[in-house]
N, C-alpha and C positions, 0 to 999 in steps of 0.2 A: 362938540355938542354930544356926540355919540361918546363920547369920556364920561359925560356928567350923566347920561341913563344910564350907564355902565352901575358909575357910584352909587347910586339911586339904587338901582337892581339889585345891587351885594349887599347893601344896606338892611332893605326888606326882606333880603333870603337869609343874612343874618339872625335879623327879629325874629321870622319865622321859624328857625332850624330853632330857637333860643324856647320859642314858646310850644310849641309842637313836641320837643325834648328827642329831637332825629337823629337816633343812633342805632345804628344797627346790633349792637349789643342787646339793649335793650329788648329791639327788635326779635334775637334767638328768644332770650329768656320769654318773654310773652309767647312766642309760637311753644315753647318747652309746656309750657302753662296750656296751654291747648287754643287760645289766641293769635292767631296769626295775621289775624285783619293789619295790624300796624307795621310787621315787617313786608307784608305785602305790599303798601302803599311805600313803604321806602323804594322796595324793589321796581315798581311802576311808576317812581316818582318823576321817570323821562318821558313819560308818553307821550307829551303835548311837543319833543322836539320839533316835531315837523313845523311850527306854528315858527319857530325861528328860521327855518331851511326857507320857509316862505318869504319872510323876512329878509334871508342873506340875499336871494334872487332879485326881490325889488328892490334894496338895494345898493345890488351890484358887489356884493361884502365875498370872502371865499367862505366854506362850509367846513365847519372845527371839524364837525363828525367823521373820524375814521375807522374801518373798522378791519382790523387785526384777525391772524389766523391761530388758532391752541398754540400755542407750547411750551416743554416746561418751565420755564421761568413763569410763566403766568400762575400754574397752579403752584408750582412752588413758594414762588412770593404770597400767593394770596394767603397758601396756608399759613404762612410766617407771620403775616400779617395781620389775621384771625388770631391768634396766640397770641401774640403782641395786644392787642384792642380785650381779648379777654383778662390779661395781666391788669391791664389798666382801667378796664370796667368802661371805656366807653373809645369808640372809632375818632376817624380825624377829627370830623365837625363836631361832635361833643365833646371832643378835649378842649378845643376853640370855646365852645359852650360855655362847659365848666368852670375853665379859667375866666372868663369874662365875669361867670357869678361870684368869681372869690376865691376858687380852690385852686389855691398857689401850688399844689401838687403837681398841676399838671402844669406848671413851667419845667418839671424835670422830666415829664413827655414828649414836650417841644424840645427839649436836647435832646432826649433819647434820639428823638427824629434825626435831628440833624447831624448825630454821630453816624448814625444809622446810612446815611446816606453818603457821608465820607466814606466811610468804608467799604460801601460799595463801588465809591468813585475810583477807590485806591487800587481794588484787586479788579474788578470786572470792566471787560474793554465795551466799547460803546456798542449795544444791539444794533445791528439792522431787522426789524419785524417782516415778516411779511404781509403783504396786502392780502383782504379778503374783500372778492369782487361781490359786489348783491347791482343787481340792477336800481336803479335809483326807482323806479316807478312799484319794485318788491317793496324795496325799503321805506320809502315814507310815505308808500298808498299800509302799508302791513301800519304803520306808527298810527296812522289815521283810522286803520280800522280798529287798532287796541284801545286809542283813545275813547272812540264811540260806544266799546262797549265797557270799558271803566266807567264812563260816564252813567247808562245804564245802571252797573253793579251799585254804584256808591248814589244813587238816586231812591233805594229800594233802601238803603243804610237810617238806621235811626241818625236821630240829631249828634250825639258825642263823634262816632265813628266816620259821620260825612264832615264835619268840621276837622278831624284828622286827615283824610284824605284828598280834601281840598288845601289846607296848607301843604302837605307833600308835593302834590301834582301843582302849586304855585310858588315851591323851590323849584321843581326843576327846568320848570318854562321859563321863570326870572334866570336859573344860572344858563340857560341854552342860548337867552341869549347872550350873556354879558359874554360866553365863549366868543360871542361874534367877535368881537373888540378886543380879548385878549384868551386864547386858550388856555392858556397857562397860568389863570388867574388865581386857581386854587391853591389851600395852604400845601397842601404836596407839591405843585406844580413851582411855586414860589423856593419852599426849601430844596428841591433838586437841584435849579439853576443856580442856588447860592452855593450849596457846597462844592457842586463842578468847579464854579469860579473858583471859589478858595484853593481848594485843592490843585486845579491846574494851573493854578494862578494867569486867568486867563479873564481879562478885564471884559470881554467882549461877551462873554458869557452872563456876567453881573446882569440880572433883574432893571426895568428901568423906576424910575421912582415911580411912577404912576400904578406900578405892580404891587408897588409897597402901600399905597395912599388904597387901591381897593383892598386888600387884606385888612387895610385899617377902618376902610368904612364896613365890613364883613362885624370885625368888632365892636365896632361902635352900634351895629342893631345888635348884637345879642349882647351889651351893656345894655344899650336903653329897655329891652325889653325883661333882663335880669332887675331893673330899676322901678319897671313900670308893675310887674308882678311883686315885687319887696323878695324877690327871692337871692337880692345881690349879700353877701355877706362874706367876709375874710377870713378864710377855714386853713388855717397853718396844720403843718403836718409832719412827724415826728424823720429820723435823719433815714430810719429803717424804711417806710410808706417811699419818701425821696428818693430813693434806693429802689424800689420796687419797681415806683413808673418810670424812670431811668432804664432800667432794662426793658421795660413793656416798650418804650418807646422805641431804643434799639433796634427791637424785632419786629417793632412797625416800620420804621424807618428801611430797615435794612427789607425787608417784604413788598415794599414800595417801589423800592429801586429797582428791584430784580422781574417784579409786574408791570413797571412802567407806570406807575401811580397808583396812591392811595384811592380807599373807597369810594372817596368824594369824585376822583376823578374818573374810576370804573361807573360810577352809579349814575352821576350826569351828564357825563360824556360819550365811554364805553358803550356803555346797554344801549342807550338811545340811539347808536350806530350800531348795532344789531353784529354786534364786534362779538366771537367766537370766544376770541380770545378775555374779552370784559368779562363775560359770562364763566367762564373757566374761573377768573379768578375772584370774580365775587360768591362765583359757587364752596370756592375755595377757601376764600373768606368765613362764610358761615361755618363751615367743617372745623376751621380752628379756632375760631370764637367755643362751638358748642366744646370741642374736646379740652380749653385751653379752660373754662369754668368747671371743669372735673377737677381742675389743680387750685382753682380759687378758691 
């Protein structure tokens, strides 16, 4: 039963990521623009985690949220991975996006990725992170209190900017939970486990199909909602562009591995665990997005 809210869940975060347009790329360029209401609401798009920690308690479920201590592989990766997402003009979830709407470009992203992560499979041995301790009643009375005054801030918001930030803030409560059921449900979280397998040829590693089936309901709302706006359309792209996000992807891929997961997994997972380390590298993230569009 808790499978099928799961599917449900990814579905509508899909739709939403799809109509909302949630990329942190984006995200730089409007704060460069002197706008930053949008990348903001990415960045607080976890603050209702507590509302799922409520949820694992009753019931009875363990709690995804971990939260990690700096170092450098986090800002390392992130900045790798910022570079990468600027190459390519859009982060994890808008490549997902994109592709759904038609831009077969970004199937040579999704390689990139998962070259990306062989290679890290091949030379870098397995992290141990270290734990960063926060008392539980810091950490999700502090979520609680961020929440109430987001709620506040985007209550004073005209009508555009509070319809933005209410779809944000209802991706990352829908993906907080679907963590419950599966951590590792994200498209980072997905391609990691596949190239480990490959790589180590280690069957046990292998994704299980229900992993595959919510990635595919993830896509199937940002189809319907590329279908439902008429913005779906088949946008081919020359061998050079192929070439392009082929490497962008690489340095996403390869950025990911070495942070411990792409944005998607920093942004929803990370932050909302008040994780040192999420922070480092989504800080990190944006540093190479902004320096990596000096070369776009």
């Amino acid at each position: 039963m808790f499978y099928i809210v799961a599917l449900i869940l990814i579905a509508l975060l899909g739709y939403l990521a799809q109509t909302t347009g949630l990329c942190m790329v984006r995200g730089v360029v409007e704060a460069e623009a002197g706008k930053p209401l949008f990348l903001l609401a990415i960045l607080f798009s976890g603050a209702f985690a507590w509302v799922s920690v409520a949820t694992a308690h009753w019931m009875e479920l363990p709690v995804a949220f971990v939260s990690l201590e700096i170092t450098a592989f986090a800002i390392v990766g992130g900045l790798m991975f910022g570079l990468g997402a600027a190459f390519n003009n859009g982060c994890s979830v808008s490549t997902i996006s994109k592709l759904a709407r038609g831009h077969l470009a970004m199937l040579a992203t999704v390689v990139g990725w998962f070259i990306g992560w062989v290679i890290l499979a091949a030379v870098m041995p397995v992290l141990q992170p270290t734990l960063f301790h926060i008392p539980l009643e810091w950490h999700y009375g502090g979520l609680f209190v961020i929440s109430i005054v987001i709620l506040f801030f985007v209550s004073r918001l005209n009508q555009p900017d509070r319809k933005i930030w209410a779809g944000m803030l209802m991706i990352g409560l829908m993906a907080s939970i679907a963590f419950l059921y599966e951590p590792r449900w994200t498209p980072s979280g997905l391609l990691n486990d596949v190239s480990l397998a490959l790589w180590l040829n280690d069957a046990g590693r292998w994704p299980s199909i229900e992993r595959f089936i919510l990635i595919a309901a993830l896509v199937a709302g940002m189809v319907a909602a590329a279908l439902r706006t008429r913005s779906f359309e088949l946008e081919f792209a020359s061998w050079g562009v192929f070439q392009r996000h082929l490497f962008a992807g690489i340095l996403m891929g390869i950025g990911a591995a070495i942070a411990s997961g792409g944005n998607d997994s920093q942004l929803l997972l990370a932050l909302p665990a008040l994780s040192p380390a999420g922070a480092a590298t989504i800080l990190s993230m944006l540093v190479g997005i902004y320096l990596g569009r000096k070369f776009v």
